[in-house]
PATORLUM-564660 format. One record per residue: residue in three letters; x, y, z of N, C-alpha, C in turn; residue number from 1. Coordinates in steps of 0.02 Angstrom, whole numbers, plus 50000, padded with zeros to 5 digits. Layout:
REM PATORLUM-564660
SITE   resn     nxx     nyy     nzz    caxx    cayy    cazz     cxx     cyy     czz   resi
SITE    ALA       X       Y       Z       X       Y       Z       X       Y       Z    NUM
...
***
This chain:
REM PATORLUM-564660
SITE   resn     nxx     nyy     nzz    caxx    cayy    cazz     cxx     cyy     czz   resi
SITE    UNK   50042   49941   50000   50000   50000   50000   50044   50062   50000      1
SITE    UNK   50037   50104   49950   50062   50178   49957   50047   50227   49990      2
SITE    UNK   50085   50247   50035   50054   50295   50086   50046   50358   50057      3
SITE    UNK   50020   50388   50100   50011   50449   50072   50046   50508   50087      4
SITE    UNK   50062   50573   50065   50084   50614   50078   50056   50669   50066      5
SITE    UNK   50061   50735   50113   50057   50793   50117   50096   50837   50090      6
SITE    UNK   50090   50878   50047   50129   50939   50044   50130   51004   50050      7
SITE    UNK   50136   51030   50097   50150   51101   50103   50181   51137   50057      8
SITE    UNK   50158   51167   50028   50176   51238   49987   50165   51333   50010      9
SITE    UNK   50215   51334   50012   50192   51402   50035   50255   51436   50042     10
SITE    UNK   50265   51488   50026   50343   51537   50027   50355   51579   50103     11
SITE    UNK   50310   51553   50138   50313   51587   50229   50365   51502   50258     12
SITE    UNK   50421   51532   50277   50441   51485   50313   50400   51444   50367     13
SITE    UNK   50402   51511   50411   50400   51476   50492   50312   51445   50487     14
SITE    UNK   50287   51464   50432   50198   51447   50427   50189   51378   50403     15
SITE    UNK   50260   51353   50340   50278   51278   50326   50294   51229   50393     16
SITE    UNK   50349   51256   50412   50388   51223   50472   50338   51213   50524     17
SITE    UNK   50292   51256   50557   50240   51270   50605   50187   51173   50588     18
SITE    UNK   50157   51188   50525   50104   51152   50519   50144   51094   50489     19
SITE    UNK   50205   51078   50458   50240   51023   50449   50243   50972   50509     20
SITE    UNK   50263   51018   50565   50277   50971   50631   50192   50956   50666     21
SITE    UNK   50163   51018   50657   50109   50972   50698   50072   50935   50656     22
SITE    UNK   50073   50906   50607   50047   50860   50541   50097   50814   50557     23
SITE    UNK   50143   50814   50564   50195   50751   50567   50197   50713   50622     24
SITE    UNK   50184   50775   50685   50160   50733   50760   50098   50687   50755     25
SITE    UNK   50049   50697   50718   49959   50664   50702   50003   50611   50663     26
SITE    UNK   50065   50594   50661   50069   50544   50600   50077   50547   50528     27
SITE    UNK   50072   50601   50507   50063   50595   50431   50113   50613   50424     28
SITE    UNK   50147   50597   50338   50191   50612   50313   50207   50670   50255     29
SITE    UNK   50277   50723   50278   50270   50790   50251   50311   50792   50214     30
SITE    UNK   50304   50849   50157   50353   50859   50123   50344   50929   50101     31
SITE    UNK   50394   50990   50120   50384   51062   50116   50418   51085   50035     32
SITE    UNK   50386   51119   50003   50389   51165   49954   50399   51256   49969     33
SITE    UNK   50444   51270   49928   50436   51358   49950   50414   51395   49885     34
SITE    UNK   50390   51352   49872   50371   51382   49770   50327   51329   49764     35
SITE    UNK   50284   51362   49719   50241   51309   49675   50293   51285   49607     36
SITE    UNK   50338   51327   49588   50376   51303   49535   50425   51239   49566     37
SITE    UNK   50431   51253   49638   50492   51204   49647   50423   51150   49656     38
SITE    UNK   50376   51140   49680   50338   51066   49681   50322   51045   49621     39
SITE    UNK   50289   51088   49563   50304   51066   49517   50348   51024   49469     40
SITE    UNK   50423   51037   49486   50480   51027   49466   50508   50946   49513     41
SITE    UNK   50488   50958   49565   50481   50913   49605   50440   50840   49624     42
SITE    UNK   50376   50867   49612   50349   50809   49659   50337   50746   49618     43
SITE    UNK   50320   50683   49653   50287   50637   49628   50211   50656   49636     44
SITE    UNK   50166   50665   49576   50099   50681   49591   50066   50640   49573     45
SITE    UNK   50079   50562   49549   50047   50507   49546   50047   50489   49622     46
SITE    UNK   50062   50518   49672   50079   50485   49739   50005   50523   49794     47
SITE    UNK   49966   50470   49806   49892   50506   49842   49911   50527   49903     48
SITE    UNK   49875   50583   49924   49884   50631   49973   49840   50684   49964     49
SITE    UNK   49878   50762   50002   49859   50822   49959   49897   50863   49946     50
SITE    UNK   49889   50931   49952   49916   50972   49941   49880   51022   49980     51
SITE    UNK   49936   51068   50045   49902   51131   50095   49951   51190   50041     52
SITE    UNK   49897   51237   50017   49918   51279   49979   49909   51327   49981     53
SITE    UNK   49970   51370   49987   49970   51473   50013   49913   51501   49949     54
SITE    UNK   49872   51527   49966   49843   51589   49902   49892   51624   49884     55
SITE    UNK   49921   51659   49908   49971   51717   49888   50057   51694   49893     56
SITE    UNK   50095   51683   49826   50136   51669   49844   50194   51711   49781     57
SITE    UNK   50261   51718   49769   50277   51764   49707   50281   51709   49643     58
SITE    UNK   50288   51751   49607   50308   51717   49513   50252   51657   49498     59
SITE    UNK   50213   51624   49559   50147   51589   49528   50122   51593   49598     60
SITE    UNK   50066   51614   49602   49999   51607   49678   49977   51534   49649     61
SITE    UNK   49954   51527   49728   49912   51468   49709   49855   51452   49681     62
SITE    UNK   49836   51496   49669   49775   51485   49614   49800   51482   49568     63
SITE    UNK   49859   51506   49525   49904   51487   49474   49899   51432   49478     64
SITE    UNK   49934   51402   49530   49984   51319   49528   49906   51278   49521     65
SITE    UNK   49836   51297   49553   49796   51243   49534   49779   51240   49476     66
SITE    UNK   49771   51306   49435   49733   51294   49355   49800   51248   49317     67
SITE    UNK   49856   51261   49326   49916   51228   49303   49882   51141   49315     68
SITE    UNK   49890   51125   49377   49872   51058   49410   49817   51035   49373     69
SITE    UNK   49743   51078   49367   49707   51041   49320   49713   51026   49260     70
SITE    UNK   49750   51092   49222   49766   51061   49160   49827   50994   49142     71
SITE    UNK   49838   50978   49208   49900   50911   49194   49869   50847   49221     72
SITE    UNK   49783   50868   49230   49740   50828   49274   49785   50783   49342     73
SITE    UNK   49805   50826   49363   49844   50804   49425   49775   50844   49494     74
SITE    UNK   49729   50763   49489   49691   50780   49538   49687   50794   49640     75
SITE    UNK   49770   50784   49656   49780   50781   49724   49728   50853   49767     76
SITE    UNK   49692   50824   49815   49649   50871   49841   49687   50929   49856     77
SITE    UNK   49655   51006   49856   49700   51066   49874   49676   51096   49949     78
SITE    UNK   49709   51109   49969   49675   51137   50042   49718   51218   50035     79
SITE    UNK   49675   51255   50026   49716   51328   50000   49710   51362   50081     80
SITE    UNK   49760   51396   50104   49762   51440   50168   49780   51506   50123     81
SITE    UNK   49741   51546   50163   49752   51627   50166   49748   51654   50227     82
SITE    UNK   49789   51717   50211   49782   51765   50290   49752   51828   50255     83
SITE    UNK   49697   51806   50228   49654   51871   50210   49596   51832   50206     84
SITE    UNK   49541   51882   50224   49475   51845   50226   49471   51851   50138     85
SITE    UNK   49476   51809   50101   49436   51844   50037   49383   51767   50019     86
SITE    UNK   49342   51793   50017   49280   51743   49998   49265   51742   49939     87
SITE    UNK   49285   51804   49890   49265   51773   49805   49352   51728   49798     88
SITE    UNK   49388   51749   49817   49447   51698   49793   49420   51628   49822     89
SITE    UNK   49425   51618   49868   49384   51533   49911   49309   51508   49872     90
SITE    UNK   49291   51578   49848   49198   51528   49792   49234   51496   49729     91
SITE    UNK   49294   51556   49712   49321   51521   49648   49362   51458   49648     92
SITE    UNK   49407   51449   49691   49443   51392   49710   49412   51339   49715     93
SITE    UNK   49364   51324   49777   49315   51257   49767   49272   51272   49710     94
SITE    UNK   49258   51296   49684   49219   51294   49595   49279   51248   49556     95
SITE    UNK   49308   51274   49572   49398   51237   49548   49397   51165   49562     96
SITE    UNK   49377   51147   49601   49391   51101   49637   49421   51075   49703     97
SITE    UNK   49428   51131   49747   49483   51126   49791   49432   51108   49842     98
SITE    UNK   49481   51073   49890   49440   51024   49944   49409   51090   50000     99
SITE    UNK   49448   51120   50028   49459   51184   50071   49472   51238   50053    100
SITE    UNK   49464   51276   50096   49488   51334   50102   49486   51381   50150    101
SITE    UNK   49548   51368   50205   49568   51392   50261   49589   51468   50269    102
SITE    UNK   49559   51493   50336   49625   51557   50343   49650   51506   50379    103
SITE    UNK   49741   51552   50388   49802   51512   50414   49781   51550   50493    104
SITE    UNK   49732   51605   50502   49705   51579   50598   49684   51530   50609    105
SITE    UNK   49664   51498   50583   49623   51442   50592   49646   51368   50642    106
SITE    UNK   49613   51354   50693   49646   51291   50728   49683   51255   50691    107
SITE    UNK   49730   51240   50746   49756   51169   50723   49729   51107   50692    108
SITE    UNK   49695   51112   50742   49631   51054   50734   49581   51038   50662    109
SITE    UNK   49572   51125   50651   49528   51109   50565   49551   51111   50523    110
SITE    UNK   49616   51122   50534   49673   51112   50456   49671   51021   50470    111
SITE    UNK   49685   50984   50520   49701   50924   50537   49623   50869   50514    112
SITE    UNK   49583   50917   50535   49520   50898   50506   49500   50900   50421    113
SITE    UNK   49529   50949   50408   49544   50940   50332   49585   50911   50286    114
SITE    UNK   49636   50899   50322   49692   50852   50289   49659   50788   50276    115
SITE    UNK   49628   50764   50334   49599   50695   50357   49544   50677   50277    116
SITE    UNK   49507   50721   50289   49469   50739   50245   49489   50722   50169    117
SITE    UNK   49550   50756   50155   49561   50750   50093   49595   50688   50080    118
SITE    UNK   49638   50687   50119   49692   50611   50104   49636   50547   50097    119
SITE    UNK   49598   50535   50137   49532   50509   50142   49499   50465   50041    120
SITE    UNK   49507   50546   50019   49469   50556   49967   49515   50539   49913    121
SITE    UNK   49575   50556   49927   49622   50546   49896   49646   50468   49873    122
SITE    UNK   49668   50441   49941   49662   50370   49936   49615   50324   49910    123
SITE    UNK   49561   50327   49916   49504   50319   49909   49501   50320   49809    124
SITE    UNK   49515   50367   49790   49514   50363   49719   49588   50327   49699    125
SITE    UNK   49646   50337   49732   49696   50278   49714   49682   50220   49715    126
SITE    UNK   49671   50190   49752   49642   50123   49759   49609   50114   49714    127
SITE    UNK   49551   50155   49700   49489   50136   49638   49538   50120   49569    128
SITE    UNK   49588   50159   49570   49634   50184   49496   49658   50120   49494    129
SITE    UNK   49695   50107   49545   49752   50052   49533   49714   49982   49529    130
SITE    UNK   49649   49967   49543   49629   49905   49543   49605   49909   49497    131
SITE    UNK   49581   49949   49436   49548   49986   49372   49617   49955   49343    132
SITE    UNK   49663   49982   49348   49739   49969   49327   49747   49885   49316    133
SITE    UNK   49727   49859   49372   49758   49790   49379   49706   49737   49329    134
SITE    UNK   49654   49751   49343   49595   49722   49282   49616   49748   49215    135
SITE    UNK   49638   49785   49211   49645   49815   49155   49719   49750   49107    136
SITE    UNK   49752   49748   49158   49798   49692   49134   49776   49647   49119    137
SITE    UNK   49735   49620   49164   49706   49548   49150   49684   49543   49097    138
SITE    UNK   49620   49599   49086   49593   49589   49005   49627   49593   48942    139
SITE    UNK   49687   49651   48953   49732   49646   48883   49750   49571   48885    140
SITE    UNK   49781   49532   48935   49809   49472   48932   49772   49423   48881    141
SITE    UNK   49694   49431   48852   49648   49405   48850   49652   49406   48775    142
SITE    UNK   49646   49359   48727   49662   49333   48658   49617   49365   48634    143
SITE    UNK   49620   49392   48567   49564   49446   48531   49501   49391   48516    144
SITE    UNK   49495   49322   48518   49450   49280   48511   49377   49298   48594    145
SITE    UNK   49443   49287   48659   49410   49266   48725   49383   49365   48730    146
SITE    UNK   49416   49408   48706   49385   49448   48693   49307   49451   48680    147
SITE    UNK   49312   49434   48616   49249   49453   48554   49184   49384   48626    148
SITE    UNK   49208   49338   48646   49173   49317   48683   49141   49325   48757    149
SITE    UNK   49193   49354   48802   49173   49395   48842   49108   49454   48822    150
SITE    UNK   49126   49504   48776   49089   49554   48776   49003   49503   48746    151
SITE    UNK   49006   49464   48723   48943   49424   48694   48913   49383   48759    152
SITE    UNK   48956   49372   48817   48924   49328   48869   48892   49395   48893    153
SITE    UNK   48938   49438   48913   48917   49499   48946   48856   49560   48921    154
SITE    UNK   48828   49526   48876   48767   49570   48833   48700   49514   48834    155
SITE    UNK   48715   49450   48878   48685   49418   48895   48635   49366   48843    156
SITE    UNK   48709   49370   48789   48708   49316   48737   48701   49241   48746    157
SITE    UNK   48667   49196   48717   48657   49147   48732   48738   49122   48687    158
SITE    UNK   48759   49057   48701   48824   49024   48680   48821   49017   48609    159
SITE    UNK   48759   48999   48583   48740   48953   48522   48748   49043   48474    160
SITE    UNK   48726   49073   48498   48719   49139   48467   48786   49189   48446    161
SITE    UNK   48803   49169   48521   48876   49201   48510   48939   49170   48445    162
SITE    UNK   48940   49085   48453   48947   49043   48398   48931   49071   48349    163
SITE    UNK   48871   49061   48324   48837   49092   48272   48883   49160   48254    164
SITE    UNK   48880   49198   48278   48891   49278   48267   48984   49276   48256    165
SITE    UNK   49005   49224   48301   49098   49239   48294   49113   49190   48219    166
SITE    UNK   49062   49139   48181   49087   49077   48165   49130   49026   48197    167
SITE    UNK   49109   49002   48270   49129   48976   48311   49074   48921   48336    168
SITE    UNK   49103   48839   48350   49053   48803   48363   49019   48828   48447    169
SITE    UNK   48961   48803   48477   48939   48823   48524   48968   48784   48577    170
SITE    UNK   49033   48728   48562   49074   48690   48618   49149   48726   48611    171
SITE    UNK   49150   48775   48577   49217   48803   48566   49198   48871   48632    172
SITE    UNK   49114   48891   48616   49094   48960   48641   49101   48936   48730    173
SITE    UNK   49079   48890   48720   49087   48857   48817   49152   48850   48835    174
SITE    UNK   49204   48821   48791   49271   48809   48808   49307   48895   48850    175
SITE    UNK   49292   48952   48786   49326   49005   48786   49273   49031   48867    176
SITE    UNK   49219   49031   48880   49178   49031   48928   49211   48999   48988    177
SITE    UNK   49201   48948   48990   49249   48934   49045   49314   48952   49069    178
SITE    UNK   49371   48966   49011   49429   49002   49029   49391   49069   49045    179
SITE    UNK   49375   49106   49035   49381   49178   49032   49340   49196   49111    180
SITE    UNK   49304   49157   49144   49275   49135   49206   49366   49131   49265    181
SITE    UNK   49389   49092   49249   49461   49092   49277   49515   49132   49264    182
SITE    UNK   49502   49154   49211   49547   49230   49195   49531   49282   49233    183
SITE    UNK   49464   49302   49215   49421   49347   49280   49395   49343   49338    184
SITE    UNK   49411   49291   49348   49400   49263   49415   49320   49288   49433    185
SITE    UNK   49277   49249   49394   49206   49281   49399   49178   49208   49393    186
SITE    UNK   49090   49203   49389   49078   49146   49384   49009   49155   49367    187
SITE    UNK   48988   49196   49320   48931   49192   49287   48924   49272   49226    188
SITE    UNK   48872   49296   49188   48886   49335   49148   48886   49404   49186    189
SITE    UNK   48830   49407   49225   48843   49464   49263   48879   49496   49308    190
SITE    UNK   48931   49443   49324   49017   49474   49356   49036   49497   49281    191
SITE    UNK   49034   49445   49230   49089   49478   49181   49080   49546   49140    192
SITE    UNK   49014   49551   49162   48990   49609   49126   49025   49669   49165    193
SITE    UNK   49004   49672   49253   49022   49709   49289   49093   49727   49291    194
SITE    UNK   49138   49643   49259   49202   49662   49265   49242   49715   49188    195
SITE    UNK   49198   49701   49137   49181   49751   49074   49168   49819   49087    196
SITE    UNK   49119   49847   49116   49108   49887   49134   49133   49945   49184    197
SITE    UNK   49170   49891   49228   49223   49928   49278   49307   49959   49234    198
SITE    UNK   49306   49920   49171   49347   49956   49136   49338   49993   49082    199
SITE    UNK   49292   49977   49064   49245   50038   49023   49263   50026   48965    200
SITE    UNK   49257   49952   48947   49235   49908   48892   49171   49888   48871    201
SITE    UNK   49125   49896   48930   49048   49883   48913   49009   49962   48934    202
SITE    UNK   48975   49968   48890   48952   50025   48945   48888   50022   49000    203
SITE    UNK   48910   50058   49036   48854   50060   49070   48787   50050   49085    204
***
C-alpha cells in the first residue's frame, strides 16, 4: 500500500515548518515546498495525498499552481490557506475544485480535520485507479477471440448465438467461457459484465 503524503507549499517559512511538525506529530507524512515552481519541478503527483496551499505566493499564487494542476489533470485534493479573509477567491477555488479553504488563523485542529478529509478522498480514488489498473491487465492478457466472447456473454448472449455471430462452434463458445471465468475470476455473465464495465469496455 502507498502511503500517502502531504505537501505544504507556501513561501512563509515559519507557517511551513509550524504546520509540517504538527501534521507530522498526528502521524502523517510531510514534504515542504517554498514555490509552486519548485513542487512542480519536484513532486511525485501520481503519489495520493494532498496538497496545503498558500493563496498568495511570488512568480505563481496558488490559484496559478491549481489551474496549472488541472490542466496536467493532476487531481491531488487542494487545501488553500490565506491570511486574508477573501471569499470570492475561496467561491472560485472550490468551483475549481479545491477540497478547502482555510485562513492560516484557523485551529490546528481544522486544518488536521481537513487534511483527514482530503487524504481520505484521495486514497480512496487511488485504490479505485490502481485496481481499474490491475483488471485492466488481465483483460489485455485476454486473446482477441476470449475477447469478442466475453463482451457476447456479457450482453447476455446465449452460447449458440455468440457461435453463430463469431463463426465459432457452440462447444468452442463454452470452452473460451469457461477460461475467461478463471481469467476473471468471475463465475457467471453478470460478474463479467460488471468486470467490462468497471473498465469501460461495456458501457454502462
Amino acid at each position: 500500500m502507498t502511503t500517502p503524503l502531504v505537501r505544504i507549499v507556501d513561501d512563509d517559512a515559519d507557517a511551513r515548518s509550524s504546520s509540517s511538525f504538527f501534521l507530522s506529530m498526528m502521524g502523517l507524512e510531510i514534504k515542504e515546498y517554498e514555490s509552486a515552481q519548485r513542487f512542480l519541478d519536484e513532486d511525485d503527483m501520481n503519489r495520493p495525498g494532498c496538497i496545503i496551499l498558500d493563496v498568495r505566493m511570488p512568480d505563481m499564487t496558488g490559484m496559478e499552481l491549481q489551474v496549472k494542476l488541472n490542466q496536467k489533470n493532476c487531481w491531488l485534493p487542494i487545501i488553500f490557506r490565506s491570511g486574508h479573509g477573501e471569499l470570492d477567491m475561496a467561491v472560485h477555488a472550490l468551483k475549481r475544485g479545491a477540497s478547502d479553504f482555510l485562513q492560516k488563523s484557523a485551529k490546528p485542529e481544522r486544518l488536521l480535520a481537513a487534511v483527514k478529509k482530503a487524504v481520505t478522498a484521495s486514497m480512496e480514488e487511488f485504490e479505485s485507479d490502481s485496481e481499474i489498473e490491475t483488471l485492466r491487465k488481465i483483460y489485455d492478457s485476454l486473446t482477441p477471440r476470449e475477447k469478442e466472447v466475453a463482451l457476447g456473454v456479457s450482453k447476455g448472449e446465449l452460447n449458440k448465438v455468440i457461435g453463430y455471430n463469431l463463426g465459432i462452434s457452440e462447444r468452442t463458445v463454452k470452452m473460451h467461457r469457461a477460461n475467461l471465468c478463471t481469467k476473471l475470476n468471475v463465475t457467471n455473465a453478470v460478474e463479467m459484465a460488471a468486470f467490462l464495465r468497471k473498465i469501460g469496455v461495456l458501457d454502462a
